[in-house]
VEXMARGU-700136 format. One record per residue (C-alpha): residue number from 0; y, x, z. Coordinates in nm, 4 decimals, decimal comma. Each point is the difference from the previous one (the first is absolute). Layout:
REM residues N
<tortor NUM <Y X Z>>,
...
REM end
This chain:
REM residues 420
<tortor 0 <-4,3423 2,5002 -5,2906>>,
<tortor 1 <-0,1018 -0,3178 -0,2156>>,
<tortor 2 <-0,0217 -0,3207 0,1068>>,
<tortor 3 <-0,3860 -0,0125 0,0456>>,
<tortor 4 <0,0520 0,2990 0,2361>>,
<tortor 5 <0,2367 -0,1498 0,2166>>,
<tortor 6 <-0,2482 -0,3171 0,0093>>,
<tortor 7 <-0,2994 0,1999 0,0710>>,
<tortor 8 <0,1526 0,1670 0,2690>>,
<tortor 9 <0,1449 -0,3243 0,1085>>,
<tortor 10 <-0,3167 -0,1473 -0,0053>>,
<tortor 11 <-0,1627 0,2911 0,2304>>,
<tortor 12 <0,3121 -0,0100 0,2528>>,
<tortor 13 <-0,1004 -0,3716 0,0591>>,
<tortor 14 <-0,3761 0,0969 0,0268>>,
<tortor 15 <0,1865 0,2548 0,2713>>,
<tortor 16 <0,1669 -0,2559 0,1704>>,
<tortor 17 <-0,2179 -0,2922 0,0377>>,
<tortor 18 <-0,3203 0,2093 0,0759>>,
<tortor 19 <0,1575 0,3047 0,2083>>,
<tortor 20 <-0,1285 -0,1496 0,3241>>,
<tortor 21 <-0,3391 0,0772 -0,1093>>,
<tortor 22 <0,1005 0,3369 0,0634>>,
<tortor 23 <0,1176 -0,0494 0,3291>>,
<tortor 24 <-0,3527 -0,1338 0,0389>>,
<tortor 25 <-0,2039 0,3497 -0,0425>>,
<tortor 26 <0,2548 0,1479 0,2734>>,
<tortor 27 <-0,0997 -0,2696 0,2380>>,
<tortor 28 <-0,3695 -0,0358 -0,0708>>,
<tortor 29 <0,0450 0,4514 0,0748>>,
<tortor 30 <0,2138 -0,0211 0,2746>>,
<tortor 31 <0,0025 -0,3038 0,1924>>,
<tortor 32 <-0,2775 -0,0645 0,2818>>,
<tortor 33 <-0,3133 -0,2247 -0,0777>>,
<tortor 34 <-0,0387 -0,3242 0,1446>>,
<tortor 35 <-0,2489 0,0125 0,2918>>,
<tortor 36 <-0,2654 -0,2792 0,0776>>,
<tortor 37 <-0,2210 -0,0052 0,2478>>,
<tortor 38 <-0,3562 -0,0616 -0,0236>>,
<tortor 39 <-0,0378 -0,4399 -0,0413>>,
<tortor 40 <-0,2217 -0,2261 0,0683>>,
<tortor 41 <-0,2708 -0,0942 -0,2521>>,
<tortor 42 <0,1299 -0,2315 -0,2445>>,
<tortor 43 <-0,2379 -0,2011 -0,2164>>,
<tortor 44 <0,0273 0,0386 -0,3966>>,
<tortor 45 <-0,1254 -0,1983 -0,2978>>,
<tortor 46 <-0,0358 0,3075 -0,2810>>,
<tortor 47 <0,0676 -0,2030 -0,3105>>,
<tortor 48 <-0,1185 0,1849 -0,3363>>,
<tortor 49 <0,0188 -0,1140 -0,3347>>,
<tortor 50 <-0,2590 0,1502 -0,2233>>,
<tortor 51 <-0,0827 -0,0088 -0,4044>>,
<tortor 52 <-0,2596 0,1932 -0,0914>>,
<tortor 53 <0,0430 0,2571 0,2497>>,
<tortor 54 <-0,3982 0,1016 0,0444>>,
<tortor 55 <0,0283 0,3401 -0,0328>>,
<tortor 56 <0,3334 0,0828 0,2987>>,
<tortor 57 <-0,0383 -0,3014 0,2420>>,
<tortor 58 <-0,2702 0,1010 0,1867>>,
<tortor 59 <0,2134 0,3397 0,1249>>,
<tortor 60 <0,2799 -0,2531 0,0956>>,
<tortor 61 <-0,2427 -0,1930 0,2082>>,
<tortor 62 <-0,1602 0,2615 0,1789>>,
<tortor 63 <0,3313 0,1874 0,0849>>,
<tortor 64 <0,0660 -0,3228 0,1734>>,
<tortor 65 <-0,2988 -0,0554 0,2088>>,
<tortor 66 <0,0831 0,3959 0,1061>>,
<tortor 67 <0,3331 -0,0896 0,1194>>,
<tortor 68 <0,0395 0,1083 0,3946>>,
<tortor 69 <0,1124 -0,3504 0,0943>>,
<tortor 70 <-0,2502 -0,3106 0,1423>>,
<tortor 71 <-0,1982 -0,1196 -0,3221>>,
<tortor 72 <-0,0426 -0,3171 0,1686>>,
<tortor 73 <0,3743 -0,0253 -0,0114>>,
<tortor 74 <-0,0051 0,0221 -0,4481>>,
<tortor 75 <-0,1589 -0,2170 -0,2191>>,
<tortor 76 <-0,0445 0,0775 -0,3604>>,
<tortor 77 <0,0716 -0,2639 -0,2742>>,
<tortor 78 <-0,0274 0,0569 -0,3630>>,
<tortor 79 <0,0866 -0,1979 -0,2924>>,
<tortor 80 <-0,2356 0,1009 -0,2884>>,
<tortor 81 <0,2197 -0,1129 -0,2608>>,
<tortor 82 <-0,1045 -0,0885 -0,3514>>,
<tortor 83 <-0,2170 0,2508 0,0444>>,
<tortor 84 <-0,3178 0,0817 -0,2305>>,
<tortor 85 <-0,1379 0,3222 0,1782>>,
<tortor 86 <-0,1805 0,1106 0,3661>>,
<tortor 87 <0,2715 -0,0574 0,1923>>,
<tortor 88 <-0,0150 -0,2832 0,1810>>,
<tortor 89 <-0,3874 0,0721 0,0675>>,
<tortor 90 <0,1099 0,3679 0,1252>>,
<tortor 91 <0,2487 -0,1721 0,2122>>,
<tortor 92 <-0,2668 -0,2263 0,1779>>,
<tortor 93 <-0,2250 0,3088 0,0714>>,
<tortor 94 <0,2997 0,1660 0,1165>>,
<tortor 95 <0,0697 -0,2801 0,2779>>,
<tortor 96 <0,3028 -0,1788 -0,1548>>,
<tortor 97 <0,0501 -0,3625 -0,0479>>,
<tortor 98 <-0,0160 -0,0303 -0,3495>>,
<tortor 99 <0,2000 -0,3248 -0,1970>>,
<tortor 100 <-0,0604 0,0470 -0,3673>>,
<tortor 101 <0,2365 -0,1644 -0,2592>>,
<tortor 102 <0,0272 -0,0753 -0,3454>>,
<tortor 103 <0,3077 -0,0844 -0,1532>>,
<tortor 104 <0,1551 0,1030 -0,3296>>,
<tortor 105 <0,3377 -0,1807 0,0257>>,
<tortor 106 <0,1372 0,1326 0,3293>>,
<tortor 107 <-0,0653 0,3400 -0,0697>>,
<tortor 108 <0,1449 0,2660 0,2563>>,
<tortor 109 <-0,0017 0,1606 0,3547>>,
<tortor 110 <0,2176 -0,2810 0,1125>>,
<tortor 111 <-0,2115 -0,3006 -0,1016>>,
<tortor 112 <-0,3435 0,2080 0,0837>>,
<tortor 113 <0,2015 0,0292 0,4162>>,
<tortor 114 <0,0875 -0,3524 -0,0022>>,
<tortor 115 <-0,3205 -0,0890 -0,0341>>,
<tortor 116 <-0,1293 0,1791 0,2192>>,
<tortor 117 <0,2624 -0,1256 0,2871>>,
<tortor 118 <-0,0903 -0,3581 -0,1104>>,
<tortor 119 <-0,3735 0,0196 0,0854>>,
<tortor 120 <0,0888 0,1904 0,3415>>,
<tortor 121 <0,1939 -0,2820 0,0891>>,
<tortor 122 <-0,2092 -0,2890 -0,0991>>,
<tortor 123 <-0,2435 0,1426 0,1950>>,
<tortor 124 <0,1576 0,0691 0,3242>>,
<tortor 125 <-0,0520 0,3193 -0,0049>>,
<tortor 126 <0,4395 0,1022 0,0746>>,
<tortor 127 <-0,1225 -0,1330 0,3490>>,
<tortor 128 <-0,2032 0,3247 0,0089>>,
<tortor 129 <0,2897 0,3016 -0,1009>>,
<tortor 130 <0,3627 0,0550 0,0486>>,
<tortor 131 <0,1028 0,1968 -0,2721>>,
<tortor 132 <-0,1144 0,0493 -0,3648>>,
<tortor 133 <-0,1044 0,3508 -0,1806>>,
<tortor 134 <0,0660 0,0453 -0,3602>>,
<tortor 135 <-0,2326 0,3394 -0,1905>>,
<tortor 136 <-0,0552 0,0572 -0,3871>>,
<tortor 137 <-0,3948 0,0590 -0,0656>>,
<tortor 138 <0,1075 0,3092 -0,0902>>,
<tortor 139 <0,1068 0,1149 0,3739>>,
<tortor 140 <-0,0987 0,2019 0,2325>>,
<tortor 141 <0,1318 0,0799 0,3694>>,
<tortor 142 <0,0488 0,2109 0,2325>>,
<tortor 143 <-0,2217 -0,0552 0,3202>>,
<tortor 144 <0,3345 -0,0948 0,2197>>,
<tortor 145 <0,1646 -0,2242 -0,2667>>,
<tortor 146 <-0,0509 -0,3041 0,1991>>,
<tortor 147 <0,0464 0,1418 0,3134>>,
<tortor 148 <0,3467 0,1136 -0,1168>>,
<tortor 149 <0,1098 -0,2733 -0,1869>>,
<tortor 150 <-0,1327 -0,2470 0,2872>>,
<tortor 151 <0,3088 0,2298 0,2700>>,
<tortor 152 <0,3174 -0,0781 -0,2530>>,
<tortor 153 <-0,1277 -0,3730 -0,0125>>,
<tortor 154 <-0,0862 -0,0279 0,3556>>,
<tortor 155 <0,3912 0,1372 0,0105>>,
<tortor 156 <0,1042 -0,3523 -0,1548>>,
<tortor 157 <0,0296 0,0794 -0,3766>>,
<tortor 158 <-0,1863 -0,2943 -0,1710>>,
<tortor 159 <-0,0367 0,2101 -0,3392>>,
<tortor 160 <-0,1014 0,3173 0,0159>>,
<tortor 161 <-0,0525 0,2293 -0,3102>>,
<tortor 162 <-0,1811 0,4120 0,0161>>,
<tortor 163 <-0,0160 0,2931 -0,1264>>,
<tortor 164 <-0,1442 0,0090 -0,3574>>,
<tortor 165 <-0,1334 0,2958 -0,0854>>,
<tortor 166 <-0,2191 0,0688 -0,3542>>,
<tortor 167 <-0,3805 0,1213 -0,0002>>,
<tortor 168 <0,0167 0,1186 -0,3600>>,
<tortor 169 <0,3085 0,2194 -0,0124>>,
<tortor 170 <-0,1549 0,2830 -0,1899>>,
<tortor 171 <-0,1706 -0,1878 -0,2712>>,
<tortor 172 <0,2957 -0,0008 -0,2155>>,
<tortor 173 <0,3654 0,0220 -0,0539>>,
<tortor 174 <0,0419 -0,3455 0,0249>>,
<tortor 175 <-0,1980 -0,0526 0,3125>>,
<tortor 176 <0,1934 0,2890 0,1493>>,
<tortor 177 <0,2999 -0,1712 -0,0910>>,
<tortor 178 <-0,0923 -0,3510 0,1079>>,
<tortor 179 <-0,0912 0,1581 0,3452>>,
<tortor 180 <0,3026 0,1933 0,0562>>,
<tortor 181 <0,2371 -0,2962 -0,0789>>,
<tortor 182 <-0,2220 -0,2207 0,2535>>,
<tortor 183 <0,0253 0,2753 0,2616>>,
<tortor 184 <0,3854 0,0313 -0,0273>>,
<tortor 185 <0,0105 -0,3691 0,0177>>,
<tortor 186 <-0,1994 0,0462 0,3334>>,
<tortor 187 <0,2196 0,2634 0,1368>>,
<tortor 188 <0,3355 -0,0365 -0,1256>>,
<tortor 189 <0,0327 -0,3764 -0,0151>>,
<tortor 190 <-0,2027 -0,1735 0,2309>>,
<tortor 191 <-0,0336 0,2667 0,2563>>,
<tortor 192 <0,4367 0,0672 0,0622>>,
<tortor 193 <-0,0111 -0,4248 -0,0407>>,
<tortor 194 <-0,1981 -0,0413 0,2916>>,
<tortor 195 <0,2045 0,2459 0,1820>>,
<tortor 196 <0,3122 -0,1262 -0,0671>>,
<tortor 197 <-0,1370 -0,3302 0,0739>>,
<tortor 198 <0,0490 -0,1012 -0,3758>>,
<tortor 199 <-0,2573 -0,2453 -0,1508>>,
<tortor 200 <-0,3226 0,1600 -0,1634>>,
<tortor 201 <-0,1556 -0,1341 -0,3256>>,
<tortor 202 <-0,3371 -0,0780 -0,0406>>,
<tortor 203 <-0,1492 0,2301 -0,3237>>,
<tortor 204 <-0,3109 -0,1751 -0,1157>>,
<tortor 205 <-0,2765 0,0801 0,2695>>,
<tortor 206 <-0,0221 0,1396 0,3535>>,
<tortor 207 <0,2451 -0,2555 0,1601>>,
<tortor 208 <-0,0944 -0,2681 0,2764>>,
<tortor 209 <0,1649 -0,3342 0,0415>>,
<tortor 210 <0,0177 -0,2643 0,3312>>,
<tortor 211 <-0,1677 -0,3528 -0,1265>>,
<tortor 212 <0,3112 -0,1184 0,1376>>,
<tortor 213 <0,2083 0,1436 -0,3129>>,
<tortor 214 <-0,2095 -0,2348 -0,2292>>,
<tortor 215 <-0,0955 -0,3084 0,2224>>,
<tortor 216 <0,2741 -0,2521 -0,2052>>,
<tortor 217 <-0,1021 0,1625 -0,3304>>,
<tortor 218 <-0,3720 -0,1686 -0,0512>>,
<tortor 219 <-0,1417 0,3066 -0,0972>>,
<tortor 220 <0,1167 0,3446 -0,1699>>,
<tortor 221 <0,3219 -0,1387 -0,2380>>,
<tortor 222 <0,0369 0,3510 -0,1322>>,
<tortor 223 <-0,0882 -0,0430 -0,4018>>,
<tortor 224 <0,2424 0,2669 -0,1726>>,
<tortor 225 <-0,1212 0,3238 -0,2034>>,
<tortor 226 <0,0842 0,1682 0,3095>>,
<tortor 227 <-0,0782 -0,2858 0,3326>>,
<tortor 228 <0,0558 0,3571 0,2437>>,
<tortor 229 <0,3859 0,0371 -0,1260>>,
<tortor 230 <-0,0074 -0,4367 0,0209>>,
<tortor 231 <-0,0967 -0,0053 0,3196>>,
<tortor 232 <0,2021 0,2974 0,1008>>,
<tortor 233 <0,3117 -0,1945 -0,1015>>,
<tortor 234 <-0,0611 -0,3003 0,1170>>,
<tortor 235 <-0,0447 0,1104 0,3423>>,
<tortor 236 <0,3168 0,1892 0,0258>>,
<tortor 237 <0,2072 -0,2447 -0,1625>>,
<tortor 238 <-0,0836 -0,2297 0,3135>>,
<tortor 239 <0,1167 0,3363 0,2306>>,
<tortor 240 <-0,3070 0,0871 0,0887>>,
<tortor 241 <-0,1202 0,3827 0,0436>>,
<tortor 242 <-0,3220 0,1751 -0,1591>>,
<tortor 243 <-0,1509 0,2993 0,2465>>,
<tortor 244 <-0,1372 0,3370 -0,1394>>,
<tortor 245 <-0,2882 0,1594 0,2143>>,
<tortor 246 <0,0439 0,3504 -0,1358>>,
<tortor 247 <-0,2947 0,0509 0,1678>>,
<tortor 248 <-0,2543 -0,2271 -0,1932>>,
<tortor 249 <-0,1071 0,1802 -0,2622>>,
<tortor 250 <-0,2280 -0,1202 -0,3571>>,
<tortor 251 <-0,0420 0,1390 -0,3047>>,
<tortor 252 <-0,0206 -0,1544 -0,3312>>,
<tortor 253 <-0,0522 0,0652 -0,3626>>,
<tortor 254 <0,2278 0,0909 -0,2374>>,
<tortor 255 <-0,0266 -0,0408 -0,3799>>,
<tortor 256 <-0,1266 0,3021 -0,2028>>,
<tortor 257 <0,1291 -0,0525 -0,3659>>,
<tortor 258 <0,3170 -0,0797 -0,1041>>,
<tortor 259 <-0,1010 -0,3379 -0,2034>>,
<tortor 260 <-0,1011 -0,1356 0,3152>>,
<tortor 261 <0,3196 0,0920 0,2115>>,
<tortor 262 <0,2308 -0,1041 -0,3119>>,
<tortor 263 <-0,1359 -0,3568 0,0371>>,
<tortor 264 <-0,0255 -0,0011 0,4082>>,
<tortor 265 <0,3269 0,1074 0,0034>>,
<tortor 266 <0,1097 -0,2447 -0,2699>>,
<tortor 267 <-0,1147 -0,2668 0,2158>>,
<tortor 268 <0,2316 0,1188 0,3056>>,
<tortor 269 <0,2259 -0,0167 -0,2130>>,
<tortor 270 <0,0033 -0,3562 -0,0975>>,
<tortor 271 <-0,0977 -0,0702 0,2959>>,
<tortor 272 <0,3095 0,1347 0,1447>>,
<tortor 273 <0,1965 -0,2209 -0,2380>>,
<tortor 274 <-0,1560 -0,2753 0,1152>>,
<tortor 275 <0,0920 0,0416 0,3672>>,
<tortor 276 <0,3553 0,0884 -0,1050>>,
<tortor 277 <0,0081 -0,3324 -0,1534>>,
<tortor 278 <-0,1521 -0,1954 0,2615>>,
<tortor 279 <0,1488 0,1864 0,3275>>,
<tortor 280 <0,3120 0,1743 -0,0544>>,
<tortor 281 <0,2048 -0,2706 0,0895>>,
<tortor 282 <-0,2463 -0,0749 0,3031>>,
<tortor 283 <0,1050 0,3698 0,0945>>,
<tortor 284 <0,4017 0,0518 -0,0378>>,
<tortor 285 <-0,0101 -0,2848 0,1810>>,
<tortor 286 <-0,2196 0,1326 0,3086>>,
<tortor 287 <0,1823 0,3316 -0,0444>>,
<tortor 288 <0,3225 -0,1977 0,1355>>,
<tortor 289 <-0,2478 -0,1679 0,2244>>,
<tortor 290 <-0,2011 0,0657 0,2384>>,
<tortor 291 <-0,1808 0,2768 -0,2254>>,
<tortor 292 <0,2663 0,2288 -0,0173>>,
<tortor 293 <-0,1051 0,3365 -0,1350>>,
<tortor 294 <-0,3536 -0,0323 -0,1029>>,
<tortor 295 <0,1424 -0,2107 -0,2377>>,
<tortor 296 <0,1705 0,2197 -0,1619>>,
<tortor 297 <-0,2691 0,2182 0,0513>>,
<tortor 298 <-0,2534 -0,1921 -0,2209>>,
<tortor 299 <0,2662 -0,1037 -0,2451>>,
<tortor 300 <0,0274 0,3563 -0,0749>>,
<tortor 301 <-0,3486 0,0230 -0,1072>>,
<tortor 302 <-0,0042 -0,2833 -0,1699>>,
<tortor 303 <0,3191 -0,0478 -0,2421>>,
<tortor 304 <0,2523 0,2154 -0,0356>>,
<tortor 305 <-0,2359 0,3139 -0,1401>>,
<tortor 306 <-0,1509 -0,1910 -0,2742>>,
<tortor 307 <0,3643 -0,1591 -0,1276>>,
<tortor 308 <0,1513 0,4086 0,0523>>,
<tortor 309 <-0,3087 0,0939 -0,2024>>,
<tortor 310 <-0,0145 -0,2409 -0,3149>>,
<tortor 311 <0,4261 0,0108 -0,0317>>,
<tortor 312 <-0,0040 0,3909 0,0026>>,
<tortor 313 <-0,3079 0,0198 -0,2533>>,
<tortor 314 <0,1687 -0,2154 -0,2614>>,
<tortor 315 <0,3131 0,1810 0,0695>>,
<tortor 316 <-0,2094 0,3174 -0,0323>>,
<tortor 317 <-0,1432 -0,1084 -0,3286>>,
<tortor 318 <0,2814 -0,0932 -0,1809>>,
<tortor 319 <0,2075 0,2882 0,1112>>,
<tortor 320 <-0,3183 0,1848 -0,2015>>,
<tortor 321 <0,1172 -0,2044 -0,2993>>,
<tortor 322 <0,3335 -0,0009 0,0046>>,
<tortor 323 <0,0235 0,3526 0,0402>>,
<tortor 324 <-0,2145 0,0641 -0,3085>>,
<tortor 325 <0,1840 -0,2163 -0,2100>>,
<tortor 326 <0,2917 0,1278 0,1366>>,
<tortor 327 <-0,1165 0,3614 -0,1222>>,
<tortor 328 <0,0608 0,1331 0,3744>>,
<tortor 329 <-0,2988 0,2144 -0,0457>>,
<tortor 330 <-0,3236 -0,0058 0,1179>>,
<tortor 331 <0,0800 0,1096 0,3659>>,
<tortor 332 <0,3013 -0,1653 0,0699>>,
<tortor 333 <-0,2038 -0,3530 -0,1545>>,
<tortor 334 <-0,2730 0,0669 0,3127>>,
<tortor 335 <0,2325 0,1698 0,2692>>,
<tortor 336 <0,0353 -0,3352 0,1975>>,
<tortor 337 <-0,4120 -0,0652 -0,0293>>,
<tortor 338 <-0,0496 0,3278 0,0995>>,
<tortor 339 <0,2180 -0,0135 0,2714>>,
<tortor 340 <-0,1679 -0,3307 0,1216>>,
<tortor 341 <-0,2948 0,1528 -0,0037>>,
<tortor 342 <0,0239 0,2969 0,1321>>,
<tortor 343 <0,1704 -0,1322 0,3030>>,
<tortor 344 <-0,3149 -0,2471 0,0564>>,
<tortor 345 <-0,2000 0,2893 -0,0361>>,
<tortor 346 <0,1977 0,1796 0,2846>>,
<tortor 347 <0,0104 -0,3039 0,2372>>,
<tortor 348 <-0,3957 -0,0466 -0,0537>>,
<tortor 349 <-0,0727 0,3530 0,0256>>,
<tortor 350 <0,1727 0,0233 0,3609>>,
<tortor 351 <-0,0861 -0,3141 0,1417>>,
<tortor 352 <-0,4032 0,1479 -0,1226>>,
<tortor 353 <0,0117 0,3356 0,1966>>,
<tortor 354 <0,1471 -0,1314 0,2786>>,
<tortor 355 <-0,2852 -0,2450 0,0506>>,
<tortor 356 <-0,2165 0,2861 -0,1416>>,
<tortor 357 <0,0645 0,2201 0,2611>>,
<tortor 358 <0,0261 -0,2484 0,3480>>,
<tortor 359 <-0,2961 -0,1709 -0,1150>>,
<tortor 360 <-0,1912 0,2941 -0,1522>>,
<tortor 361 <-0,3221 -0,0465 0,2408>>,
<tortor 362 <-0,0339 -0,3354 -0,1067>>,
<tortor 363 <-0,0184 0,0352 -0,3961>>,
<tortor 364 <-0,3588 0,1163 -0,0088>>,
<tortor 365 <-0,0509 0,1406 -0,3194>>,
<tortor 366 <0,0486 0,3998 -0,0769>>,
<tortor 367 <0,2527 0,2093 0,0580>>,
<tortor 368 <0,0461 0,0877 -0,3804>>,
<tortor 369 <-0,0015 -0,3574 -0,1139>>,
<tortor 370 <0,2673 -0,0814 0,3172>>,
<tortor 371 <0,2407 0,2198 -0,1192>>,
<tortor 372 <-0,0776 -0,0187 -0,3955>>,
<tortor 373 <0,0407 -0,4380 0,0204>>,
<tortor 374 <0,2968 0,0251 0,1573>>,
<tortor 375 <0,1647 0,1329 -0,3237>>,
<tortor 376 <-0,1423 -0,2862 -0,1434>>,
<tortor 377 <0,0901 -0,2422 0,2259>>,
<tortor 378 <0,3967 -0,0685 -0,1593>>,
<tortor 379 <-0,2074 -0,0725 -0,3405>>,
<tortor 380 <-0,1520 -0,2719 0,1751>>,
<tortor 381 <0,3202 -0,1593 0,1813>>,
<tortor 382 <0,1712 0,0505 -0,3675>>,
<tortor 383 <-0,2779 -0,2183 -0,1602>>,
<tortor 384 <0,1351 -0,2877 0,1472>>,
<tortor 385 <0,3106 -0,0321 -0,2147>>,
<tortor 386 <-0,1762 -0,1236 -0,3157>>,
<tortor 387 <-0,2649 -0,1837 0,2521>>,
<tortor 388 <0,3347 -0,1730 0,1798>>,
<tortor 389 <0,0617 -0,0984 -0,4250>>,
<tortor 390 <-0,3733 -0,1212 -0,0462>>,
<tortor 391 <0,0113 -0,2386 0,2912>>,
<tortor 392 <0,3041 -0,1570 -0,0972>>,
<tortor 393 <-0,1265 -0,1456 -0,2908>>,
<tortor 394 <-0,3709 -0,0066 0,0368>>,
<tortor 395 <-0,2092 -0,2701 0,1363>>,
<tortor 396 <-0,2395 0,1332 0,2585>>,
<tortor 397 <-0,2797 -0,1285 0,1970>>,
<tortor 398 <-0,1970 0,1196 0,3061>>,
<tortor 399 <-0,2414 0,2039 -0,0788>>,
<tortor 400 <-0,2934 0,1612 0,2160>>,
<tortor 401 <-0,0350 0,4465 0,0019>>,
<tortor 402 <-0,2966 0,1296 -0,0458>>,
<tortor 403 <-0,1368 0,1939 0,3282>>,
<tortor 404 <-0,2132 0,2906 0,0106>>,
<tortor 405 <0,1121 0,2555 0,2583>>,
<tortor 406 <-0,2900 -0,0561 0,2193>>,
<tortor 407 <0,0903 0,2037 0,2873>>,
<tortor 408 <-0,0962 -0,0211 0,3303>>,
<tortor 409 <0,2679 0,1029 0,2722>>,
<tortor 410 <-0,1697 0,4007 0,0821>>,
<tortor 411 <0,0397 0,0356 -0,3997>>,
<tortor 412 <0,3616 -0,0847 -0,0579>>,
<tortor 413 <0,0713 0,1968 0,2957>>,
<tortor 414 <-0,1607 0,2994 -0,1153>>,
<tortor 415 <0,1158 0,0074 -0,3409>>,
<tortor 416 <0,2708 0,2392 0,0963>>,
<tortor 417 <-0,2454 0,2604 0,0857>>,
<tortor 418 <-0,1650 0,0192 -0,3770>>,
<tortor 419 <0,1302 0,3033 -0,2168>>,
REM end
């Protein structure tokens, strides 16, 4: 074996080692018995959405809300139209929502757009009126029991409490197929065995509910990052404290079609998870020797040491490539260690796939051909990330707002299983 062998194979025994416990994860989210709460008394929720040009998807997210089977006089609906130049703060209005419309081109982002929002509750009394805060994407739609459900786990004294996020566009493409199937193993093989074990949760971008008490020192929503849910997430459990998952609450959002669009959404995770690792890793190996423990560790995981593994064992890979052809190793032996990265990814994404594939089969609606045809697909995607791990590195990136368009109302996404 060469050196770049033994490195690459190196490099995937300490992938092995630090992220084995996710693993250990699918056998308890299988095996182990569900929490069980009880039905809880009617909370009341502020639903905080922040909205840009979301006309043509917001009104489905608003009407799945006034069907939820839960008190409507117990929800109130408040929506930031931000910098927005379209119908939707107008459609909002007709729909029954308090509408606050914004325009600002310096604080751009779904951090800024919440803070204001929380700002002109507060200045206006109106925290008196709710205990807890909501947070959707215009682009959401739920389940008739989502609040219901979500309301038992915080009734249960979690004061964060994420869902399950499922995809209502998982047969419109390869790439929303593969969006949707990474967002459902999230669901069920991170936060579900989590909450089990009694592990902290993270919040992942929408769906999640928060006590006003978790931001009453913080005048407002302090959250500004490229990614404010993976902020917040570690902030929180730095301190010690625990996010819930209702397994239970179910939405559905959209997923990006075309690969130009993923590329950059993803490319903006990914700085965005270098700026947390900047501003919060410290915050966390500290907790995790604190009162944090675990979940610590936990988020760490998700948050560092993949990325590092990831850019060391590319440039490794590459010049392995050009050592070995200037060495005259051949061809083969010049690629062996790339392949072998590579194929091992492939592996490792193809079986964490089909085991989400088949536990949550009845909840990917889309065709059975294109279920079982995207999940061959699906290790393309998670191998993408290696040169978009690269682009983030060096690029400077900015928040910027996806287009919507899936305009689906909760029957449709539903039945979107049953089309040939």
């Amino acid at each position: 074996m060469t050196f770049f062998t033994v490195f690459s194979i190196v490099i995937g025994a300490l992938f092995t080692v630090l992220y084995s416990y996710q693993f250990v994860y699918i056998f308890v989210s299988i095996l182990k018995k569900d929490k069980v709460y009880p039905e809880a008394d009617p909370r009341r929720y502020a639903v905080l959405i922040a909205a840009r040009n979301e006309e043509a998807v917001i009104g489905n997210l608003l009407d799945s809300i006034k069907n939820q089977d839960y008190p409507s006089e117990n929800i109130n609906v408040y929506v930031v139209a931000d910098n927005c130049t379209d119908r939707t703060a107008e459609i909002c209005r007709e729909k029954g929502a308090n509408v606050y419309e914004r325009q600002n081109k310096e604080e751009i982002g779904k951090g800024y757009a919440l803070d204001f929002l929380i700002k002109h509750l507060y200045e206006e009394g109106l925290d008196k009126t709710f205990d807890a805060f909501m947070v959707f994407d215009a682009d959401n739609v739920l389940e008739p029991t989502f609040v219901k459900e979500i309301n038992k786990v915080y009734a249960a004294g979690y004061k964060v409490v994420t869902s399950y996020r499922n995809t209502k566009n998982f047969g419109d493409s390869w790439i929303s197929y593969s969006n949707g199937l990474w967002y459902l193993r999230e669901s069920r093989y991170l936060q579900h065995p989590r909450h089990k074990l009694g592990i902290s949760c993270t919040v992942s971008g929408t769906g999640f509910l928060f006590d006003k008490t978790t931001i009453e020192d913080k005048n407002g929503w302090p959250y500004h990052l490229l990614i404010e849910d993976v902020q917040f997430s570690a902030d929180f459990m730095a301190e010690g404290n625990k996010i819930g998952y209702a397994k239970d609450a179910e939405l559905y959002d959209e997923q990006p079609i075309d690969f130009r669009t993923s590329w950059n959404q993803r490319i903006r995770w990914g700085k965005g998870y270098m700026q947390v690792l900047r501003h919060y890793t410290g915050k966390l190996i500290k907790g995790f020797f604190g009162k944090g423990g675990f979940s610590c560790y936990d988020i760490i995981m998700n948050i560092t040491p993949a990325m590092i593994l990831t850019i060391i064992g590319t440039i490794v890979n590459i010049v392995a490539v050009v050592y070995g052809l200037i060495a005259g190793d051949g061809v083969l032996n010049s690629f062996l260690p790339l392949i072998f990265s590579l194929v091992s990814m492939s592996l490792c994404a193809l079986l964490i796939g089909g085991i989400t594939l088949i536990t949550e089969w009845k909840n990917i609606h889309c065709g059975t051909a294109k279920k079982i045809l995207y999940l061959f697909t699906f290790p393309l995607f998670m191998i993408s990330y290696i040169p978009i791990v690269f682009v983030a590195l060096f690029k400077k990136v900015t928040w910027k707002p996806i287009k919507h368009v899936a305009a689906k109302s909760l029957d449709e996404i539903t039945s979107e299983g049953e089309k040939k």
